[in-house]
C-alpha positions in Angstrom: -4.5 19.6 18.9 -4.4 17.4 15.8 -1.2 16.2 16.9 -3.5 14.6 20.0 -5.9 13.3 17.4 -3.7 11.6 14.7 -3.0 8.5 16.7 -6.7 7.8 17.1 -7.7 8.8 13.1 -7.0 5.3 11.7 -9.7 3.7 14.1 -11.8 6.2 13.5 -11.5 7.1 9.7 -12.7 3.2 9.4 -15.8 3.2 11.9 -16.6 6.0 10.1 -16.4 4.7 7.1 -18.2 1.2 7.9 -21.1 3.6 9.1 -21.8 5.9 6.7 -20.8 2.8 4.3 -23.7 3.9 1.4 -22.4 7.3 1.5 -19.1 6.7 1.6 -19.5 4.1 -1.4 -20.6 7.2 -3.5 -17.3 8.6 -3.2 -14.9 5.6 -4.4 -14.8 7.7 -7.7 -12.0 10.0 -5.6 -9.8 7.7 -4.5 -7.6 7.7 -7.6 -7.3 10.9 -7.5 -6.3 11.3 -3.3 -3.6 8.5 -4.3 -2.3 10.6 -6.7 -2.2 14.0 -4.9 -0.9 12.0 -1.7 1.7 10.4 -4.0 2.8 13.9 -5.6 3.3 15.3 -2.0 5.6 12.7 -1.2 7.6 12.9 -4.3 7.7 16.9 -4.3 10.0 16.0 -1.1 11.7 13.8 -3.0 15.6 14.1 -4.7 16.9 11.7 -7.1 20.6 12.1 -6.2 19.4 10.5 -3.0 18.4 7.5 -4.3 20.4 4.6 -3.8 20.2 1.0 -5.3 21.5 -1.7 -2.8 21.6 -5.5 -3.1 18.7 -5.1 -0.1 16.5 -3.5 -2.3 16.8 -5.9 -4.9 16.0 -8.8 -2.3 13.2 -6.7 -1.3 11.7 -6.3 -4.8 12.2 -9.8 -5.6 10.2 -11.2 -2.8 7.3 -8.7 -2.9 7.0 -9.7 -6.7 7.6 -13.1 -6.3 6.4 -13.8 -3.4 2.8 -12.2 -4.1 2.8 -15.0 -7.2 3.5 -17.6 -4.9 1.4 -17.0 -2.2 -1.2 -17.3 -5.2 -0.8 -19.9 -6.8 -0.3 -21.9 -3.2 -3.9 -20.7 -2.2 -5.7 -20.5 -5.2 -6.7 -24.1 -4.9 -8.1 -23.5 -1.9 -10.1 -20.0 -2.0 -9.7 -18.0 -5.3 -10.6 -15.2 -3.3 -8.3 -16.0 -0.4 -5.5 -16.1 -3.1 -6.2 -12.6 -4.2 -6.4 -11.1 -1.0 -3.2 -12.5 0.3 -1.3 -11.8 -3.0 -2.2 -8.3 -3.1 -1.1 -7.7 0.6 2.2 -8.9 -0.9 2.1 -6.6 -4.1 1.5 -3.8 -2.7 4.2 -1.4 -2.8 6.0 0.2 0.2 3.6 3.1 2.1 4.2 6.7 1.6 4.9 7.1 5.7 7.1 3.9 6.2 9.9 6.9 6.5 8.4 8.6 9.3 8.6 5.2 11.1 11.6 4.3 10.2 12.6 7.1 11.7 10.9 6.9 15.0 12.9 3.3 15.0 16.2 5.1 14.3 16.4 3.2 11.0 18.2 4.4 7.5 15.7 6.7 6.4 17.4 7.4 2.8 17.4 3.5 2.4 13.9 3.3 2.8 12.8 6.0 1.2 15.0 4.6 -2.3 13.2 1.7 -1.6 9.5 3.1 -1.2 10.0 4.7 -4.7 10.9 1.6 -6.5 9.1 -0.4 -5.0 6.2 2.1 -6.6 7.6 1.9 -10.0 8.0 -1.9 -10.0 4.0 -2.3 -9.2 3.0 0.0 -11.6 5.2 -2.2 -14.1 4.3 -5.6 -12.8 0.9 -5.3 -11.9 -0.7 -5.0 -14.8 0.6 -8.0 -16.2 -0.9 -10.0 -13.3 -3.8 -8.6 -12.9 -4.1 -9.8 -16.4 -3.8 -13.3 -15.5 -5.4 -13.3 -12.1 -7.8 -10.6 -12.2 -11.5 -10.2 -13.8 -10.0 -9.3 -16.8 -8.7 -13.3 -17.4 -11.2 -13.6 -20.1 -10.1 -10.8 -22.3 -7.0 -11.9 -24.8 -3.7 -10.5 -23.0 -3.1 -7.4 -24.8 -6.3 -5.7 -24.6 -6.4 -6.9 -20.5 -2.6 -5.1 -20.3 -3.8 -2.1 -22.0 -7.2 -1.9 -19.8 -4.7 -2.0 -16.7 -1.4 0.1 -17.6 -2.9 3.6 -18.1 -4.6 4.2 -14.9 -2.1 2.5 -13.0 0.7 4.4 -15.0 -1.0 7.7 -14.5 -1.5 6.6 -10.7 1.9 5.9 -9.8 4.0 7.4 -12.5 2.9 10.6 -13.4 3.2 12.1 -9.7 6.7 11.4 -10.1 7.4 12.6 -13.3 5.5 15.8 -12.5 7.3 16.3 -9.0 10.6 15.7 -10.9 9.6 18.0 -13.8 8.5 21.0 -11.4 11.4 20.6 -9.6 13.7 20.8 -12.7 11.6 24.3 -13.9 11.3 25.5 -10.2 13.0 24.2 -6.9 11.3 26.6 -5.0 8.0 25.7 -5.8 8.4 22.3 -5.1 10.1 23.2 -2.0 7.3 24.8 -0.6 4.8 22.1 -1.8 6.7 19.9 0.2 6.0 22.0 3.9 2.6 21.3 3.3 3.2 17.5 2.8 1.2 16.7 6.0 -2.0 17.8 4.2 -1.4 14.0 2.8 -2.2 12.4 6.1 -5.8 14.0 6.3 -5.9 13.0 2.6 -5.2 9.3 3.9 -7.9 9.6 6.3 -10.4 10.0 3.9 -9.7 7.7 1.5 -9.3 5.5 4.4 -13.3 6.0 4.4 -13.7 6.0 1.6 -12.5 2.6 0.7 -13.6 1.4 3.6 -17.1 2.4 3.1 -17.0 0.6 -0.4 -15.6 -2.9 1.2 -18.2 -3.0 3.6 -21.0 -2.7 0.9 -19.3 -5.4 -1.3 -19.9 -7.6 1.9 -23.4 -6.3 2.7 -24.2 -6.5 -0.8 -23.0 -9.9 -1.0 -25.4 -12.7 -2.5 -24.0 -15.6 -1.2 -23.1 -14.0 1.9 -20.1 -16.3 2.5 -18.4 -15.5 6.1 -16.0 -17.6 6.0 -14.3 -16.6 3.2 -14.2 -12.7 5.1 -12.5 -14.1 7.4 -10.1 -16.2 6.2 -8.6 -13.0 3.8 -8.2 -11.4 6.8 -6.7 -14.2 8.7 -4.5 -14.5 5.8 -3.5 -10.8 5.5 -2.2 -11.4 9.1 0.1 -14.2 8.2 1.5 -12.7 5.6 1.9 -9.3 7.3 3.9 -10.8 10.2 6.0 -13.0 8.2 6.7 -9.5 5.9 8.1 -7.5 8.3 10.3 -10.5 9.8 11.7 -11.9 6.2 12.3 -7.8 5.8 13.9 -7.2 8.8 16.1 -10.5 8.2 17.3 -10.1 5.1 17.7 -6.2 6.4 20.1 -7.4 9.7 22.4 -9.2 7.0 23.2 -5.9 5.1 22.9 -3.6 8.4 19.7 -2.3 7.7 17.1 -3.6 9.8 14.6 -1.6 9.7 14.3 -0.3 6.9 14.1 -4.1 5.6 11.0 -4.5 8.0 9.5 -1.4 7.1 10.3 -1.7 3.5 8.9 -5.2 2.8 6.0 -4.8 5.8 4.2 -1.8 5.3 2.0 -1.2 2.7 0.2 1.4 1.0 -2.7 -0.2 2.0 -4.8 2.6 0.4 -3.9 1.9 -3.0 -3.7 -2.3 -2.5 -8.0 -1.6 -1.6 -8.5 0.2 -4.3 -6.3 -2.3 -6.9 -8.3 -5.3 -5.4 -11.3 -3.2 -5.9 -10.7 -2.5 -9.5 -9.2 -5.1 -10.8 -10.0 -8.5 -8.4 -12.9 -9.9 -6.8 -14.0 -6.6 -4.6 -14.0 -9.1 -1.4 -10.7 -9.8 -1.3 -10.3 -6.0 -0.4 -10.8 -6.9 3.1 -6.9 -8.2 3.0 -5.3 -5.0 2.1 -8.5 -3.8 4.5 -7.3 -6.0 7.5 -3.6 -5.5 6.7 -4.2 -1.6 7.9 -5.0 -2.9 11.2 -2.2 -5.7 11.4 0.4 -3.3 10.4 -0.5 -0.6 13.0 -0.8 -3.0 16.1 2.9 -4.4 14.7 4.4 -0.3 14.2 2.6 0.3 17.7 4.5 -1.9 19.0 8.0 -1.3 17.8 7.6 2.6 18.3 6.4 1.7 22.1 9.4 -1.0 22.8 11.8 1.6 21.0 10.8 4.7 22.9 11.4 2.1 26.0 14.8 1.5 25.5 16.0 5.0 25.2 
């Protein structure tokens, strides 16, 4: 049965969430924490003997880095808030289930799953520097805006790892079996979906200036640079044999965490990129799964 129903819980985890927006709002204090648990699951499954560095994932890295500052700086003389929401589509590091679909494409899922976890542990490096630069914290000087940034995203995407690799040094078994119940994370992903949905929806009903446009352009935006992510990724991915996980590496997002760093640290309207991005990146994984499952 909740096979049946998983295809049909992004769609409805949102509406949901857009609802019941006020009540939803009052729970943005748990998102942090689902991240976290959602993160540990992943990493309980996790063995560092399989990771691999490539020259792929170095491309990878360089361009979601790189490329988030770019897209910036090109937009921020346009739409500050445009810039932000479009840079932290970029930024945001690899999703927790970009194996699962590499696999349904018949991609290399060890590749991508390297990938995913450094792609984690370059954010959580990076990002608080610019967030320092481009965030709300500009007017603070640089080292107490660093500071202000570094622990919670340190203890966000760090510490699941270090306490999944520390409890599977002391006990394998124990990890082992947290890892069968690593599905547990999907419902967890549905509720934060709500959550942070329910939280960008009253930013925008809660708006002063009410400013429409700008809405939509972050989510216009999101779409361009979700499309062009998944075909630079799946480029540079063909010319080291690796397409998919290129695509998948450098196109899908944890979209849950990108919300809740544009939340925290930007202006809380350009959430609505990371926000549309869930909704780009599905209709684009929709549609590889469906053409793949064709050609068999």
């Amino acid at each position: 049965m909740f096979k049946k129903l998983r295809p049909y819980m992004m769609p409805f985890a949102m509406t949901l969430g857009a609802i019941f927006y006020q009540f939803f709002g009052l729970l943005s204090f748990l998102t942090p924490y689902l991240i976290f648990i959602m993160l540990f699951f992943t990493y309980s499954k996790l063995k560092l003997s399989q990771i691999r560095l490539s020259r792929l994932h170095l491309w990878l890295i360089l361009i979601q880095i790189a490329g988030s500052l770019t897209v910036f700086f090109l937009l921020s003389g346009i739409n500050i808030t445009v810039a932000q929401g479009a840079m932290i589509c970029m930024l945001a590091p690899t999703a927790t289930s970009a194996p699962v679909i590499t696999g349904m494409l018949k991609g290399n899922v060890e590749s991508l799953t390297a990938y995913s976890l450094i792609s984690n542990l370059c954010v959580a490096l990076f990002a608080p520097v610019i967030f320092s630069f481009v965030g709300i914290n500009q007017s603070l000087p640089f080292i107490l805006s660093f500071a202000d940034i570094i622990r919670p995203m340190f203890t966000l995407l760090l510490l699941p790892l270090l306490l999944a690799m520390f409890l599977r040094r002391v006990s394998t078994a124990f990890t082992d079996k947290v890892s069968q119940y690593s599905g547990i994370s999907f419902y967890l992903w549905s509720i934060a979906l709500m959550i942070v949905t329910g939280r960008t929806v009253g930013f925008i009903m809660n708006q002063s200036d009410g400013s429409y446009l700008t809405e939509i352009l972050v989510a216009l935006a999101a779409l361009v640079v979700c499309v062009n992510q998944f075909i630079v990724g799946r480029g540079i991915g063909k010319h080291y044999k690796d397409t998919v996980a290129g695509g998948q590496g450098l196109g899908q997002k944890n979209t849950i965490l990108a919300i809740w760093m544009a939340q925290t640290y930007l202006n809380p309207i350009a959430s609505i990129g990371p926000g549309a991005y869930v909704l780009w990146q599905n209709i684009i994984n929709s549609y590889q799964v469906w053409r793949k499952r064709k050609s068999l």
